[in-house]
C-alpha positions in Angstrom: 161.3 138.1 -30.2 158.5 137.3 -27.8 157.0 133.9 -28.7 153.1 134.4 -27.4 151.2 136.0 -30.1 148.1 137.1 -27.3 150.7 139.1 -25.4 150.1 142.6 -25.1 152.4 144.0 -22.2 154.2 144.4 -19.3 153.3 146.1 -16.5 155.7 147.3 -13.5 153.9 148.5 -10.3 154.1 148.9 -7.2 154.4 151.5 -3.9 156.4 154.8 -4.7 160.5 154.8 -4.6 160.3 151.1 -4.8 162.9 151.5 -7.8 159.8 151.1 -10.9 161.4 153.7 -13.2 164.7 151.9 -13.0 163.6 148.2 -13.5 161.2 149.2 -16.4 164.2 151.0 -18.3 166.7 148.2 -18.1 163.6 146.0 -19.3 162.9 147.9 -22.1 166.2 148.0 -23.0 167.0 144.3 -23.1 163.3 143.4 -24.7 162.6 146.4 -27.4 160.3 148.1 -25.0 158.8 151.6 -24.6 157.6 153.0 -21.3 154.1 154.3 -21.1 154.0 155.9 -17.8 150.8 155.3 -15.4 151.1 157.6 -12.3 148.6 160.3 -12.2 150.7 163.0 -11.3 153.6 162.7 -13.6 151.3 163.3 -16.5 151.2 167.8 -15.5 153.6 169.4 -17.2 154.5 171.6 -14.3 155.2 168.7 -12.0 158.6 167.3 -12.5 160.5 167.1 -8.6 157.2 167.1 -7.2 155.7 163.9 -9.4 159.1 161.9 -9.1 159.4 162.1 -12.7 162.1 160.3 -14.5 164.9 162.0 -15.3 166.2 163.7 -19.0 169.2 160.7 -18.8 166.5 158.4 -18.1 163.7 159.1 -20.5 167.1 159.6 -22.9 167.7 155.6 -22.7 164.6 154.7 -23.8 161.2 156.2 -25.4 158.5 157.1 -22.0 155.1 157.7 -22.8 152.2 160.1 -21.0 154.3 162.0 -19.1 154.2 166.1 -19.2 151.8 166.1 -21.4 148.7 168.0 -18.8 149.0 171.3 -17.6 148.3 171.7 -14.2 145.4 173.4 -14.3 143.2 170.9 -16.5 141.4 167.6 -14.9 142.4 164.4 -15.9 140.7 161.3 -15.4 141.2 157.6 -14.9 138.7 157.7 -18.9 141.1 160.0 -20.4 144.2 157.9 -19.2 142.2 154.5 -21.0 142.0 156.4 -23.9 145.6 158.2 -24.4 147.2 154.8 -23.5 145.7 152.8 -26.0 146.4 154.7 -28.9 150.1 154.9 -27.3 149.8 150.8 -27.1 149.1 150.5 -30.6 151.7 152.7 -31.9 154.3 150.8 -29.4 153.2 147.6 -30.8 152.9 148.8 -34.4 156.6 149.5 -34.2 157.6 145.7 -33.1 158.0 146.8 -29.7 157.2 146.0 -26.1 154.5 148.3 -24.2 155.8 148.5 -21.0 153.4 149.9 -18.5 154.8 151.8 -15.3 153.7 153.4 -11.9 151.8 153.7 -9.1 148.4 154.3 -9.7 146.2 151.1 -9.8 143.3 152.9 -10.6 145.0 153.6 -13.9 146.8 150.4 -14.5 144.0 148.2 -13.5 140.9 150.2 -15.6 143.3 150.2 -18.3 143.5 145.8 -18.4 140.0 145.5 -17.5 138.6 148.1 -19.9 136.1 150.2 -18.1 134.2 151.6 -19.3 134.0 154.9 -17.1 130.6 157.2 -16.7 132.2 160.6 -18.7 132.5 163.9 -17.3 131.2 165.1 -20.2 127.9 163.7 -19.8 127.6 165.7 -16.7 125.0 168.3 -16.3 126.7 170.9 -14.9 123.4 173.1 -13.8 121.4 170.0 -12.0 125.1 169.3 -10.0 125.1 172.8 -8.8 121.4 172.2 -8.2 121.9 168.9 -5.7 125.4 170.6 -3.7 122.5 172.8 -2.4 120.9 169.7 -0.7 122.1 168.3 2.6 123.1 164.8 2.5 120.2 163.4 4.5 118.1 164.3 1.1 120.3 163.6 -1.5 120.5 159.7 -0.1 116.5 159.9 0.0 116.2 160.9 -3.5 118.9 158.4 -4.3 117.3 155.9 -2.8 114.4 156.6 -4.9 115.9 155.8 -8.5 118.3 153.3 -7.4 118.0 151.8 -4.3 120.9 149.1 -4.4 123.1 152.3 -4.7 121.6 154.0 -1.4 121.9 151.5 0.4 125.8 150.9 -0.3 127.0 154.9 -0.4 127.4 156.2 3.3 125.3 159.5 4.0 128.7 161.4 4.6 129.6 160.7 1.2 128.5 163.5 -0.4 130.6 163.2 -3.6 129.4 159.6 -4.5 125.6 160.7 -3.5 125.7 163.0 -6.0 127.3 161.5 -8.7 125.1 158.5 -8.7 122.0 160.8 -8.7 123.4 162.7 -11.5 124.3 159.7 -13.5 120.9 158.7 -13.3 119.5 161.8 -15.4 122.2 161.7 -17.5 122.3 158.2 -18.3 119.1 157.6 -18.0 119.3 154.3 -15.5 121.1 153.7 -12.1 124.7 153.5 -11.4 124.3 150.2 -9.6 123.5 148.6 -12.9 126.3 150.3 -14.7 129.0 149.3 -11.9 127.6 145.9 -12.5 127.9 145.8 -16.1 131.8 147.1 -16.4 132.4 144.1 -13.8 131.6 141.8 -16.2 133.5 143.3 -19.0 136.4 140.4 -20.1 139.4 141.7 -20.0 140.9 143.9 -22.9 144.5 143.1 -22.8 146.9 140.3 -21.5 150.2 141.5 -19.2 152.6 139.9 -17.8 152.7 141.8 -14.4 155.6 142.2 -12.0 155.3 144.0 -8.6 158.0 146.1 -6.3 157.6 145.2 -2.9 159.6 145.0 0.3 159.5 142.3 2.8 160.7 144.5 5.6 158.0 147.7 5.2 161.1 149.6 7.0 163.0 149.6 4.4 160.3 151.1 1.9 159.5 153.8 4.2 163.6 154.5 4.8 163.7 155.1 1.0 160.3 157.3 0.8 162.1 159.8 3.6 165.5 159.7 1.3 163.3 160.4 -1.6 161.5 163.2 0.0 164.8 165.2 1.5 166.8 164.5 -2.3 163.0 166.5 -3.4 164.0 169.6 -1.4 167.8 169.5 -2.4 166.5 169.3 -6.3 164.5 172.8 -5.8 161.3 171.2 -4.8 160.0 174.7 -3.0 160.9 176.6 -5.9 158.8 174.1 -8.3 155.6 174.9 -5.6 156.1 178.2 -5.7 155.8 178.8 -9.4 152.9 176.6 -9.4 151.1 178.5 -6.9 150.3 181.4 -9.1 148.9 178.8 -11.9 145.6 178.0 -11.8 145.4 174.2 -10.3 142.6 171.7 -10.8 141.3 169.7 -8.0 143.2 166.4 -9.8 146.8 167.9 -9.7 146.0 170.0 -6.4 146.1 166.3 -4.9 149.4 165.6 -5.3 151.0 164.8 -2.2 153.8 167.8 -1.5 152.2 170.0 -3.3 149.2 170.9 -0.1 151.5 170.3 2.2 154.1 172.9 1.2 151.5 175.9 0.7 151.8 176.5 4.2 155.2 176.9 4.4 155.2 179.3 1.2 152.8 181.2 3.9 154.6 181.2 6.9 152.6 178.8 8.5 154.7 175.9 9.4 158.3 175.6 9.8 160.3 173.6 6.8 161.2 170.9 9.0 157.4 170.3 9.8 156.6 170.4 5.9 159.0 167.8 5.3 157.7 165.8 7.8 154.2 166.2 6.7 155.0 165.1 2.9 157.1 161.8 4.7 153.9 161.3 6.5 151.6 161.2 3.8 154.1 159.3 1.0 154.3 156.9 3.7 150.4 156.6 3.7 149.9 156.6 0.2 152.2 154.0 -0.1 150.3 151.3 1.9 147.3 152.3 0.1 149.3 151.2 -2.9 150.1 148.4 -1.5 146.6 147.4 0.0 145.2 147.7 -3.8 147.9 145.7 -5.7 147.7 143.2 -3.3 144.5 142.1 -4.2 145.4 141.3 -7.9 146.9 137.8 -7.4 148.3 138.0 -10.9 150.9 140.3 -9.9 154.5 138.1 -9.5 155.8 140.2 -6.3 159.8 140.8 -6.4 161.0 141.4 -3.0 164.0 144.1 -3.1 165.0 143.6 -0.2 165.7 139.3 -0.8 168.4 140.2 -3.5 172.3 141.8 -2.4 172.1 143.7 -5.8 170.4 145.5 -8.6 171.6 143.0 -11.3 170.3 140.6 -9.0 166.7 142.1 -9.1 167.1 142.5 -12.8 168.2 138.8 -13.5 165.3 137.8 -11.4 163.1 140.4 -13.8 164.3 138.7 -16.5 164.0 135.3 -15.5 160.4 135.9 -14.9 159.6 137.5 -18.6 161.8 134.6 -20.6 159.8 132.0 -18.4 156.6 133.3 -19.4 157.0 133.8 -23.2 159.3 131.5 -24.2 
């Protein structure tokens, strides 16, 4: 039984194919634990290949969380994800068990610890943002910079999606975004993790198992998954998912399938050093390098190691 009464989790992150899925089960096995999944893709229904999800065995060893649960063609935000994993916290923890948080999208992870407190989409007016897409950027940064300057002067004119927004935010709200941003910074934080991180020492290595992962995609029936996909209506949220854009083309005749697999190596490989470039600025995390241990059960002793030192 964990021994520190303000403990509320464990978190698990880290770039994609670093091995999270697998550490988090063999945690949650040993400690009691349930996995509440954050990766914004393997919440659609729809996307199982395509969003890396674990597999039936897996999710079979122990009880996952927020995964399948969206159908492709709804929205989902970084809100609704704060929402849907605290009532799965408290349910986890309810039940004498460990809330085990896993994936690779920090947005998620770190909104969720921090508790932001996001602007809604539901407070959006859908008429006015119709109204101000008609306006080129030049004027929507001057009539920005007229309700809330601070924000003008930080939101580049090319950025048409944050122009409007923070305009729009100001008529819904009712006062400017720059004051809001500056509010949910000082929020104290909402719950207390004991956070591990996936990394590799040698990037090499990471991006050797992101190609492996990719071509093991198109073996499992990856264009298949796509093409039944492609008559669904998609929202703009799943429609980002990496593999997803780059293999419409091919379902057209437009590129050959070695170039599609190439393009979805290219882009995992990208993503994942944006991963990286966020998680590395939470110096909280306790980084376990894969490529330092000969073994598995050598990461995992390590894993463990790390949780017994800090609640016991």
């Amino acid at each position: 039984m964990m021994q520190d009464k303000n403990f509320d989790l464990i978190t698990i992150v880290g770039p994609t194919a670093s091995g999270k899925t697998s550490l988090a089960i063999e945690i949650a096995k040993t400690f009691s634990g349930e996995i509440i999944s954050a990766d914004s893709m393997q919440i659609y229904k729809e996307f199982n290949i395509l969003s890396a999800k674990p597999s039936k065995k897996e999710m079979a060893q122990v009880k996952h969380h927020l995964i399948g649960f969206v159908p492709v063609s709804k929205e989902y935000s970084a809100a609704e994800f704060i929402k849907d994993a605290d009532i799965v916290l408290k349910k986890i923890k309810n039940r004498g068990n460990i809330p085990i948080m896993v994936g690779g999208t920090g947005l998620y992870v770190d909104s969720f610890l921090k508790g932001i407190n996001f602007f809604e989409k539901k407070s959006v007016d859908k008429q006015k943002r119709a109204e101000l897409q008609k306006y080129s950027n030049e004027t929507l940064l001057k009539m920005l910079s007229e309700i809330d300057k601070e924000s003008a002067s930080k939101i580049h004119l090319n950025d048409t999606k944050r122009l409007i927004r923070a305009i729009e935010f100001f008529y819904s709200e009712g006062y400017p975004i720059s004051e809001h941003n500056k509010n949910t910074k000082l929020i104290s934080r909402k719950y207390k993790a004991l956070k591990l991180g996936l990394n590799f020492k040698n990037r090499e290595n990471l991006y050797y198992k992101i190609n492996r992962r990719v071509d093991l995609m198109f073996e499992n029936g990856i264009l298949d998954e796509v093409k039944k996909i492609s008559n669904l209506k998609v929202s703009k949220t799943a429609f980002a998912a990496i593999g997803y854009k780059e293999i419409l083309p091919y379902i057209n005749s437009e590129c050959t399938l070695e170039e599609v697999k190439n393009n979805i190596k290219q882009a995992t490989r990208r993503y994942a050093k944006r991963q990286l470039t966020w998680f590395k600025r939470d110096k909280e995390i306790n980084w376990i390098y894969i490529d330092d241990f000969q073994s598995f059960d050598e990461i995992l002793e390590f894993a463990y190691r790390l949780i017994k030192n800090y609640f016991y």
